[in-house]
VMD Tcl script that draws the C-alpha trace (Angstrom):
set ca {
  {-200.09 174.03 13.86}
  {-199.64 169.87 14.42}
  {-202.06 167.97 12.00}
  {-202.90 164.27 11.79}
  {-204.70 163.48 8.47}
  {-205.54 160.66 6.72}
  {-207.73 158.20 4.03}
  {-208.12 155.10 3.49}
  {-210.20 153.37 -0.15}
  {-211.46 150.52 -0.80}
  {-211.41 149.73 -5.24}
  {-212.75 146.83 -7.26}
  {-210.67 146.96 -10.53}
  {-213.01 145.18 -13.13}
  {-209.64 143.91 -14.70}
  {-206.22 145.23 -14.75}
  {-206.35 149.23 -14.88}
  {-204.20 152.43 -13.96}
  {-205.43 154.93 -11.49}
  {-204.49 157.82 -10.53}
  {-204.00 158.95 -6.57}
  {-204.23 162.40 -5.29}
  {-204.18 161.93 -1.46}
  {-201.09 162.81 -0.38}
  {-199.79 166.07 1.53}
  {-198.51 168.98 -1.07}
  {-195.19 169.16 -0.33}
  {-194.99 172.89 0.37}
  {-192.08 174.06 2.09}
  {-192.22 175.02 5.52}
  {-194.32 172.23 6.72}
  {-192.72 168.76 7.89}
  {-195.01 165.87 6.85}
  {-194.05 162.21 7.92}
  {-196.22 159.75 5.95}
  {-197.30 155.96 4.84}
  {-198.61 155.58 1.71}
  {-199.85 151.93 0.69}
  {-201.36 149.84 -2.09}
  {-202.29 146.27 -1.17}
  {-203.85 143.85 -3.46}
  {-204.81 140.30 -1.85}
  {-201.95 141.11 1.05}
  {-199.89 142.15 -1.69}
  {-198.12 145.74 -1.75}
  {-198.33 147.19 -4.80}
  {-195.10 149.34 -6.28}
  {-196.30 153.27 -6.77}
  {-195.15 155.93 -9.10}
  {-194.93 159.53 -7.42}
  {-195.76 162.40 -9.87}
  {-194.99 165.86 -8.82}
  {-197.42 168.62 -9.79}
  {-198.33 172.19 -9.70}
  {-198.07 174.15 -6.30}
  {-196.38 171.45 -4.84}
  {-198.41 168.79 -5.48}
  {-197.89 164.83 -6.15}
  {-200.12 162.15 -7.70}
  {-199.59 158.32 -7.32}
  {-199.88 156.18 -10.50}
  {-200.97 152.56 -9.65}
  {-201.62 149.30 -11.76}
  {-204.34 147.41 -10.14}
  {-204.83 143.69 -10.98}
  {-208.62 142.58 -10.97}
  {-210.47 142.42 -8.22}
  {-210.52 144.03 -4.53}
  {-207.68 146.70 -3.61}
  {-207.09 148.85 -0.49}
  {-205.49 152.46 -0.22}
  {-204.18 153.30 3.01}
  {-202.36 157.11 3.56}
  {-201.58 158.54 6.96}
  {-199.47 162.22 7.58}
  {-198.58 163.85 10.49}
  {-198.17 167.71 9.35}
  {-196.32 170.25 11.32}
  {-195.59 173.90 10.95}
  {-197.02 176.19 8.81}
  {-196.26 176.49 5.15}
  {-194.11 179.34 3.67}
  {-196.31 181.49 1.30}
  {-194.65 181.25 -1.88}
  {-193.36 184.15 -4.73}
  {-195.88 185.68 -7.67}
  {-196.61 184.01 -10.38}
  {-197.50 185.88 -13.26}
  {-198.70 182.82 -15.20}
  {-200.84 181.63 -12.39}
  {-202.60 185.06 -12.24}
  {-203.39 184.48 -16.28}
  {-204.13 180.71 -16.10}
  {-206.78 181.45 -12.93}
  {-208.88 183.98 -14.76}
  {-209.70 181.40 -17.67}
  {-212.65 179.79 -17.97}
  {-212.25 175.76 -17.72}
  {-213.58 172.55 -17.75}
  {-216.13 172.51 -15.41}
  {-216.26 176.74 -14.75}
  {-217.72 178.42 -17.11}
  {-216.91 181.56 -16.54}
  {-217.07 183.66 -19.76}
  {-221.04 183.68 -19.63}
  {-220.93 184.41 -16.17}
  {-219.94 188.09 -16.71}
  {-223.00 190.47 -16.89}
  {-224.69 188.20 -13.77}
  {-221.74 188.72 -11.87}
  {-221.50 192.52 -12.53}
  {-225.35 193.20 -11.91}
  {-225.09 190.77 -8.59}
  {-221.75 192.44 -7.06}
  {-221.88 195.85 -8.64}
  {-220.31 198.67 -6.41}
  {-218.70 195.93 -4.40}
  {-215.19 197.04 -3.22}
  {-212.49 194.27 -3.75}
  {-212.03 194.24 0.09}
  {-215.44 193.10 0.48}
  {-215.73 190.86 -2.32}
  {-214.41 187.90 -1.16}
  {-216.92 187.72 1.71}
  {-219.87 189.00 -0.75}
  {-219.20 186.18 -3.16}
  {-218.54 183.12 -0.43}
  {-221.91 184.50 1.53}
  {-224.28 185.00 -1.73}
  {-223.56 181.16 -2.62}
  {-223.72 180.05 0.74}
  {-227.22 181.06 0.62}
  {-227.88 180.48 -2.87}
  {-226.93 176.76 -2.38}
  {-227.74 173.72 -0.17}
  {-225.52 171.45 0.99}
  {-226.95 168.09 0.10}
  {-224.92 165.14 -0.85}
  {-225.93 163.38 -3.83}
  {-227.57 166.14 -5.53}
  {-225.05 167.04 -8.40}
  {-223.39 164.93 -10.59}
  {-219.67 164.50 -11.71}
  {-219.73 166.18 -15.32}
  {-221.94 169.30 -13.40}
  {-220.39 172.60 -13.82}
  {-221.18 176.16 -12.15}
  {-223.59 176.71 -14.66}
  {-225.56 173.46 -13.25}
  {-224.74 174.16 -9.87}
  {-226.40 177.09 -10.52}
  {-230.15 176.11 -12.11}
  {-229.86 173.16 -9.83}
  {-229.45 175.26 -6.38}
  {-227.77 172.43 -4.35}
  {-224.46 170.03 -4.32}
  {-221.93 169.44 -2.06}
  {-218.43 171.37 -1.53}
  {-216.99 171.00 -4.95}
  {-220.21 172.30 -6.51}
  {-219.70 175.11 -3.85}
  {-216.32 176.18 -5.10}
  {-217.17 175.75 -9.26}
  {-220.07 178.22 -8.38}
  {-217.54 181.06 -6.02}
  {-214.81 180.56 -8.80}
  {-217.00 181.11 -11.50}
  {-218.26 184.17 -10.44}
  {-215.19 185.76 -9.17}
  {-213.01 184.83 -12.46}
  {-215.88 186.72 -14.29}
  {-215.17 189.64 -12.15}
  {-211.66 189.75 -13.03}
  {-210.07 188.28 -9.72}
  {-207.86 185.31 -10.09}
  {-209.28 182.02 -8.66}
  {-208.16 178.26 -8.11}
  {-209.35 175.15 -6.56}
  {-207.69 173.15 -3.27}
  {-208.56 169.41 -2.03}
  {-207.55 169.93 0.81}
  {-207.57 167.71 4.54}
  {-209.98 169.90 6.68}
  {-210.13 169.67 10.24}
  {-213.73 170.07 12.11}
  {-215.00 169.26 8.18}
  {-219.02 167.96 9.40}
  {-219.31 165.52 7.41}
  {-215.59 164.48 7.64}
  {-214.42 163.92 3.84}
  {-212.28 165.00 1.47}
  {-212.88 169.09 1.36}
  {-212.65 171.59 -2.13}
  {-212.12 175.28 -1.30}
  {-211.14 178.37 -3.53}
  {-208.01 180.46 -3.20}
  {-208.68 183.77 -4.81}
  {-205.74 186.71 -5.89}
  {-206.74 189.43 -3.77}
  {-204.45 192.01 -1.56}
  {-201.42 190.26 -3.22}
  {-201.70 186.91 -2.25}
  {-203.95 183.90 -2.03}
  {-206.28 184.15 -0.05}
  {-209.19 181.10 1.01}
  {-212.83 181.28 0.02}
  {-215.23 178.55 1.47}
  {-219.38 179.46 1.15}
  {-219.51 176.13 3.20}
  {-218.14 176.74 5.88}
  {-217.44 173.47 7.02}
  {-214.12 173.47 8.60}
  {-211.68 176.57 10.18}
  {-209.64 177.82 6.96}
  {-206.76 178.20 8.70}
  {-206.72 174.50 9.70}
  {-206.82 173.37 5.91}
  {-204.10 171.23 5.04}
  {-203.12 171.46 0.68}
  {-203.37 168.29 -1.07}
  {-203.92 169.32 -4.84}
  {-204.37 172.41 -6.77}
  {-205.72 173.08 -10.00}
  {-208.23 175.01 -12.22}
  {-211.28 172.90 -11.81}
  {-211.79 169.38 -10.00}
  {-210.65 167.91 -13.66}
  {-207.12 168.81 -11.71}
  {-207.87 168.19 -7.89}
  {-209.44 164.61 -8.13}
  {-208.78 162.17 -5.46}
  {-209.29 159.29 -7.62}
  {-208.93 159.10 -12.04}
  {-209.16 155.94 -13.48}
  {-206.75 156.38 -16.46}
  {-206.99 152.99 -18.25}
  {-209.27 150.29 -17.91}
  {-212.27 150.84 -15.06}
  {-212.97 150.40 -11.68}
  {-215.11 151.15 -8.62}
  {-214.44 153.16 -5.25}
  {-216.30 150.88 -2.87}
  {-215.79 152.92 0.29}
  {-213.69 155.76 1.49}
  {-212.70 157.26 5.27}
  {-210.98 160.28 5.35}
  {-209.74 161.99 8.68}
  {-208.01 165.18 9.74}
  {-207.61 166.48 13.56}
  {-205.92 169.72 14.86}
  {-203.94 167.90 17.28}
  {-204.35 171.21 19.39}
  {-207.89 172.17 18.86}
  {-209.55 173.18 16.02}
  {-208.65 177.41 15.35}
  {-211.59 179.59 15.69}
  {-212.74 180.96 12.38}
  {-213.51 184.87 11.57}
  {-214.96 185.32 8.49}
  {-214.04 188.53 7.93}
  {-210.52 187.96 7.99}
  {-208.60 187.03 4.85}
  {-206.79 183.82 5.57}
  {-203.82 181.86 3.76}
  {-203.33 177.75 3.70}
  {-200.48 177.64 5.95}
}
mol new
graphics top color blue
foreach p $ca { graphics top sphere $p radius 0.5 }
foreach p [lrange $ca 0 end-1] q [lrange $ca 1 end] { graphics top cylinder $p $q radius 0.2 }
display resetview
């Protein structure tokens, strides 16, 4: 599958400060990405520091000098990504609780909710209880909010979404992870968080919003929590994200979706 994705930012550095990009393509072999990747300051390009990170990943260190900055990233993606061996340590690292999934007082609600669930069926009994449990409404949760608030609070947007499915499956035992991801059909178009849980040996995608076709999904970070799938850290110093535009087409059509499939980023 051919995909054109794509953001652009606009920051306000209130003085010199270090940020940290994650907006690129994973690198994840079997897929061909061509890309531009720019910093510009006052029609300035700024130099950028590539950091490679887990399941393929990179970040982008950048120094911004006061005042107005714009980030521009384009990819055209083609193929379809080869699924990569086992790891042992990611099955142990994906069943701990973390920053913002708090999953170790999740356990007896999860067992009373889901009990005599088969793991076949789990995956779709978890994504459809919290995409009923939860509205989708922008604004509604804030950045330090974890499952637990997501929870009480009944509503967020797609990252709040995932906290919430990853939360409750880690407390059932199954392995689960966070992707950013590029998601073609995504309404509204943005930046997208899904889960990948360990089921039927292999990773499989979880999305209660069901914004976009998973099989369209194109990797751009992965990570326990959104502490490690970020699009934008300020490191040192401080700054503002005016504006952001993300896209992502299926240059072919967006896939149709079946739910009841178990489905890989590819």
């Amino acid at each position: 599958m051919d995909r054109t994705v794509g953001a652009e930012l606009g920051i306000t550095a209130h003085s010199e400060c270090q940020v940290e990009l994650q907006i690129a393509v994973a690198r994840t072999a079997g897929l061909e990405v061509s890309e531009t990747l720019s910093v510009v300051h006052e029609g300035v390009e700024l130099p950028i520091v590539e950091v490679a990170t887990a399941h393929e990943g990179r970040l982008h260190l950048v120094t911004l000098p006061g005042g107005y900055s714009q980030v521009s990233y384009q990819a055209q993606v083609r193929g379809s990504a080869v699924i990569p061996p086992l790891s042992l340590a990611d099955l142990s690292l994906y069943r701990r609780p973390s920053r913002y999934i708090e999953s170790d007082t999740f356990g007896g609600f999860a067992s009373s909710e889901f009990a005599g669930v088969h793991d076949g069926e789990l995956l779709e009994a978890v994504s459809s209880w919290v995409g009923t449990r939860l509205v989708y409404v922008p604004g509604s949760s804030g950045p330090t909010d974890g499952a637990t608030q997501t929870l009480l609070g009944g509503a967020g947007v797609c990252r709040d979404y995932a906290h919430l499915v990853i939360a409750l499956l880690r407390a059932l035992g199954v392995p689960a992870r966070m992707t950013a991801v590029y998601a073609p059909g995504c309404d509204p178009m943005d930046f997208h968080a899904v889960v990948e849980a360990f089921v039927a040996d292999g990773w499989h995608v979880v999305d209660a919003t069901a914004l976009a076709p998973r099989s369209s999904l194109v990797r751009i970070a992965t990570g326990r929590d959104a502490s490690d799938t970020a699009f934008m850290t300020t490191l040192v110093g401080g700054a503002d994200l005016n504006w952001s535009q993300v896209t992502a087409v299926a240059d072919d059509g967006l896939p149709h979706d079946d739910l009841d499939q178990l489905v890989a980023i590819r």
